[in-house]
C-alpha positions as CSV (number, residue, x, y, z in Angstrom):
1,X,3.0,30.3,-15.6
2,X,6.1,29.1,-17.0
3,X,7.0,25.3,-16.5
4,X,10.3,23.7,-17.2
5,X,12.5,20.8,-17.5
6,X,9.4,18.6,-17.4
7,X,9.5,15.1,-18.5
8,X,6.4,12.8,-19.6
9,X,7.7,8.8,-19.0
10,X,6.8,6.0,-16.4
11,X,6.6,6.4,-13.1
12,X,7.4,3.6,-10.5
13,X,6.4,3.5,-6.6
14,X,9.3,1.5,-4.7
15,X,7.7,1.2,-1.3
16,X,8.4,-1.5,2.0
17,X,10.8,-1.8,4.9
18,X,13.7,-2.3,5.5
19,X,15.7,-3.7,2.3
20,X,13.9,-1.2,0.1
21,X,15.0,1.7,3.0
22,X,19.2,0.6,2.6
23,X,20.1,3.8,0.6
24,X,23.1,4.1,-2.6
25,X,25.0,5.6,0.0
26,X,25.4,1.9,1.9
27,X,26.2,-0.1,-0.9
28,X,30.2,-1.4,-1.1
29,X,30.1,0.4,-4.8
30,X,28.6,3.7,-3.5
31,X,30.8,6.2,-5.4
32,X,30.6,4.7,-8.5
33,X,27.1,4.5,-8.3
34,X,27.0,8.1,-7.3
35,X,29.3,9.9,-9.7
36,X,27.2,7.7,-12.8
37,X,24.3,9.3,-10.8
38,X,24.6,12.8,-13.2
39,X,24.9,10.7,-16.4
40,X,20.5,9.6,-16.0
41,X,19.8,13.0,-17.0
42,X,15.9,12.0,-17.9
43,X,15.1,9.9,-14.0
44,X,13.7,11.9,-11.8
45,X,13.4,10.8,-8.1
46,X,11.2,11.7,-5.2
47,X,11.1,10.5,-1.3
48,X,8.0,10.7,0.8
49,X,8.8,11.2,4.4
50,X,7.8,9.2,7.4
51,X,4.0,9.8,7.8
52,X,0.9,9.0,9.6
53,X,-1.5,10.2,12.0
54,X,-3.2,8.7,15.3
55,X,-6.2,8.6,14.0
56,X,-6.5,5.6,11.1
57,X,-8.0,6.8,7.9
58,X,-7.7,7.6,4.7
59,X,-5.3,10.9,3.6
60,X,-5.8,12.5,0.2
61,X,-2.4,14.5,0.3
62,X,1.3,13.6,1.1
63,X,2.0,15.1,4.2
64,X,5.6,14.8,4.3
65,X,8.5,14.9,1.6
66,X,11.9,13.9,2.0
67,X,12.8,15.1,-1.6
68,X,10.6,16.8,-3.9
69,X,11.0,16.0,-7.5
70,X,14.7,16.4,-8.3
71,X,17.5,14.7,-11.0
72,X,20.0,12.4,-10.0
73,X,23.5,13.5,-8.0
74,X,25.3,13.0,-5.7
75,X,23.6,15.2,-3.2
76,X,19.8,13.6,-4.1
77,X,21.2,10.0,-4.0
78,X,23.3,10.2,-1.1
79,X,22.8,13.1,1.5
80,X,23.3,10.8,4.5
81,X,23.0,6.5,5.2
82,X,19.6,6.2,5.8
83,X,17.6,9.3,4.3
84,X,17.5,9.1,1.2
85,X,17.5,7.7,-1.7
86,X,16.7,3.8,-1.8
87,X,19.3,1.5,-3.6
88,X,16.7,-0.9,-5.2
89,X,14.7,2.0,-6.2
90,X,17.8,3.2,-8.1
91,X,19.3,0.1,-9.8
92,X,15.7,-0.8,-10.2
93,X,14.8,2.8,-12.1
94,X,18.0,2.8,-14.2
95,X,18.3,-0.3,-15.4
96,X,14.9,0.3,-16.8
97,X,16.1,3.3,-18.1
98,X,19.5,1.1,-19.7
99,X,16.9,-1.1,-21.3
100,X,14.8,2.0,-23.2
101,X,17.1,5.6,-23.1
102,X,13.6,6.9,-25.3
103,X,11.0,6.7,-22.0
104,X,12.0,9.0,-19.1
105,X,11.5,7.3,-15.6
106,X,10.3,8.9,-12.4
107,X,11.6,6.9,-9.2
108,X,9.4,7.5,-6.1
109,X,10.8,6.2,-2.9
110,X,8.6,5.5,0.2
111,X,9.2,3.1,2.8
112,X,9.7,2.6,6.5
113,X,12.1,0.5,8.1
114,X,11.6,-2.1,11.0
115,X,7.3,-1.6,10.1
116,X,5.1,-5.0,9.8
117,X,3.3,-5.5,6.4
118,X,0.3,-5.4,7.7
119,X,0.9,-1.4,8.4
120,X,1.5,-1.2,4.6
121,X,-1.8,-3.4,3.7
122,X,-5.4,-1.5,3.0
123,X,-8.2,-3.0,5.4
124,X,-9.7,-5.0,2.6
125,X,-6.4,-7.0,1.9
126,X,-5.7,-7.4,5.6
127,X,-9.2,-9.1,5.6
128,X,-8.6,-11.5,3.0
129,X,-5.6,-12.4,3.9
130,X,-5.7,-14.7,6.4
131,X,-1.8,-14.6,6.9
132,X,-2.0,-11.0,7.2
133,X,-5.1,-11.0,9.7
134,X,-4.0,-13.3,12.0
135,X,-0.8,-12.3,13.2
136,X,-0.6,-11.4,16.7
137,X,-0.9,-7.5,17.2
138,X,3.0,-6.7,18.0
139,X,2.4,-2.8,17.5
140,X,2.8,-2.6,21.6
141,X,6.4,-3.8,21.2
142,X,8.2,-1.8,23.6
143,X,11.5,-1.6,22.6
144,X,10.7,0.0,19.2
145,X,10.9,4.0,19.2
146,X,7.2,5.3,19.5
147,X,7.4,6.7,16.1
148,X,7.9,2.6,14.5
149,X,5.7,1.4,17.1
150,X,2.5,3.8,16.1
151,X,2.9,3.2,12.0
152,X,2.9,-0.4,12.8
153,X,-0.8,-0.6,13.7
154,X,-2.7,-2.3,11.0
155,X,-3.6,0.0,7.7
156,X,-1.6,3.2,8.9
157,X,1.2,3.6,5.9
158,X,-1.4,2.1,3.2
159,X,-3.5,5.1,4.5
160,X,-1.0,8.1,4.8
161,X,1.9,6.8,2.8
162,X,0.6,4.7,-0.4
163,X,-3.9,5.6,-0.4
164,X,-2.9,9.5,-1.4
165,X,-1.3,8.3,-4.3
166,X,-4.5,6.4,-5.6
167,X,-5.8,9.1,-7.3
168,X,-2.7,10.9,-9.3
169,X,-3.7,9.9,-13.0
């Protein structure tokens, strides 16, 4: 087995809704921002896909990727508005990268617009967390697409979209 063009640096998990989903590609300096994108030669970035099951419990694996692990472009940052890839996660990731050129950074994107923190929260922070535990349950919100309706039950993205991450070390 022959590996290349890998990098050993931090890695940094940019996850939440709906200001972390607004991609390069809608900010008013997009093309700037995208024809730099070549120049960050040692970030790599990766987006998780939408994910969850109906059944609530913990998943071990990713079972959907957006983008796999790839360098910056103009095709990773900005394929469309609203896939990929997140505009904090990027100013975020290179201005870390500004700060030390010597530590490579690896940028993962996962989020979910329009989804209630609580989706995002393990069981054991929901439950102490009053804030968190006592909202009304507004999963059953009808005018939501079925898809953002389902991953906003309680503990649904901390189980399929953050939990399989717990063990990469």
């Amino acid at each position: 087995i022959t590996l290349s063009n890998i990098l050993f640096g931090d890695v940094w998990m940019c996850g939440g809704q709906s200001n972390m989903q607004l991609t390069v590609a809608n900010v008013p300096n997009a093309q700037q921002e995208i024809s730099l994108a070549s120049s960050y030669n040692n970030i790599r970035l990766f987006t998780a896909g939408w994910n969850f099951a109906d059944q609530v419990s913990p998943s071990t694996q990713l079972n959907t990727v957006l983008l796999a692990w790839t360098t910056p472009s103009s095709s990773s940052l900005a394929i469309d508005d609203w896939n990929y890839f997140s505009a904090v996660c990027w100013f975020y990731g290179n201005s870390l990268y500004d700060a030390n050129t010597s530590v490579p950074i690896g940028l993962i994107e996962n989020c979910w617009g329009g989804t209630r923190i609580q989706s995002w929260m393990s069981p054991q922070a929901i439950a102490s967390c009053p804030a968190a535990r006592d909202q009304p349950d507004r999963a059953i919100m009808h005018d939501m697409p079925r898809s953002t309706r389902d991953a906003n039950n309680p503990s649904t993205l901390w189980y399929y979209m953050i939990y399989p991450y717990l063990n990469m070390n």
